[in-house]
C-alpha positions as CSV (number, residue, x, y, z in Angstrom):
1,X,-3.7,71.3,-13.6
2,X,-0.7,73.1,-14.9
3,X,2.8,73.9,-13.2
4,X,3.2,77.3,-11.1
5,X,6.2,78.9,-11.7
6,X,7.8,79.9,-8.3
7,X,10.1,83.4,-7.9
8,X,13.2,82.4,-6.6
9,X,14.6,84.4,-3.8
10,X,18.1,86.1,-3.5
11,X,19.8,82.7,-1.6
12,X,18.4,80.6,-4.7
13,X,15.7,79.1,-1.9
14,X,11.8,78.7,-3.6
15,X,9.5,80.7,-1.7
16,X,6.5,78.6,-1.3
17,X,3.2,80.3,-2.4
18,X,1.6,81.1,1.0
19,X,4.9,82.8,1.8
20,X,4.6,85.3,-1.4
21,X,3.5,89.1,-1.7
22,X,-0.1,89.4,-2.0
23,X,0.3,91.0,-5.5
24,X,2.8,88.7,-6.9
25,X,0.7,85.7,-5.7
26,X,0.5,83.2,-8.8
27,X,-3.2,83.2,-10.2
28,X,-4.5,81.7,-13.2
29,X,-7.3,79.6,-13.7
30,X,-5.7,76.5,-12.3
31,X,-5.0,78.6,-8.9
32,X,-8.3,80.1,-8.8
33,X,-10.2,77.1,-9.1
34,X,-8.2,75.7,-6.2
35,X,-8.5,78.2,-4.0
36,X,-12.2,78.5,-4.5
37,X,-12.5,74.3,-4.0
38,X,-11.1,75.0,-0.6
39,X,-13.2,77.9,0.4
40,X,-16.1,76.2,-0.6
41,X,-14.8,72.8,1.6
42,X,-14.2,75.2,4.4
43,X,-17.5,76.5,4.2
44,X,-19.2,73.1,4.2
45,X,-17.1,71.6,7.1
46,X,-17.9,72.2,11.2
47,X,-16.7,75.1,12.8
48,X,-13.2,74.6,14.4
49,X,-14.5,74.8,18.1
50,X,-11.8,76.4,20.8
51,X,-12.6,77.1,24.5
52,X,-10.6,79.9,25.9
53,X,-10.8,80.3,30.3
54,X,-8.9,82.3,31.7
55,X,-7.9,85.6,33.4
56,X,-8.9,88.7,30.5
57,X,-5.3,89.6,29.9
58,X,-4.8,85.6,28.5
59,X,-7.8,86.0,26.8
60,X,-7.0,88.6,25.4
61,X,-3.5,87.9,24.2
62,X,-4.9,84.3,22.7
63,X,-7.3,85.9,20.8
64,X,-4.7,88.0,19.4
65,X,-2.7,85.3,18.6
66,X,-5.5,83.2,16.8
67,X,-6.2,86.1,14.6
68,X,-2.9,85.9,13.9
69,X,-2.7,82.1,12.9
70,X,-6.3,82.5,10.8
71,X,-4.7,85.6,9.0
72,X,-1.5,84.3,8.2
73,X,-2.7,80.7,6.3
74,X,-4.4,80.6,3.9
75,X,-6.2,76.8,3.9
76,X,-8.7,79.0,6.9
77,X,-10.3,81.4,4.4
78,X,-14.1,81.1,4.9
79,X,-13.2,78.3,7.7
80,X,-16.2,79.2,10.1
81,X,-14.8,79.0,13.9
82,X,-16.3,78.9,17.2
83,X,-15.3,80.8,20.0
84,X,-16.1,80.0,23.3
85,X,-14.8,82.5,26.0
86,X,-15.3,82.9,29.9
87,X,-13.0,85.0,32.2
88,X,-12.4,83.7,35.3
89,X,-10.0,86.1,37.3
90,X,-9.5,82.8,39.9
91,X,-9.2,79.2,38.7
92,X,-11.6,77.0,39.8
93,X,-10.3,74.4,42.5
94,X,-10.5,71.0,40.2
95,X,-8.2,73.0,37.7
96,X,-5.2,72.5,39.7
């Protein structure tokens, strides 16, 4: 696999290739082909399980912030995940 030539930023810092704009992104067969490995890995593997309890407003904002996390890297493309959610507006006693 060949070398990816990084655009260095103003501070003369690399930027790594997550961290690029989406249409500067370095592609080329030797990018491509690893980026479809991975999606095809993530496909393949179990779903990433989370359990979410909790009044809706907590739910809520964790959902939020999951979205936010899967969106932002890109090793959870295709990544199939499991979602369990209850609202409970009162905790249960052996919570505490």
């Amino acid at each position: 696999m060949g070398a990816v030539a990084l655009p260095l930023r103003s501070r003369r810092h690399a930027r790594h290739p997550s961290r690029l704009h989406p249409h500067r992104h370095p592609t080329g067969p030797e990018v491509t082909a690893v980026y479809t490995l991975a999606r095809i890995v993530n496909r393949l593997r179990r779903p990433l399980r989370i359990r979410l309890v909790g009044p809706a407003d907590q739910a809520a904002a964790a959902l939020h912030g999951l979205a936010h996390m899967v969106g932002r890297r890109p090793d959870m493309a295709d990544r199939r995940i499991r979602i369990d959610l209850t609202i409970r507006e009162k905790p249960l006693q052996e919570w505490r």
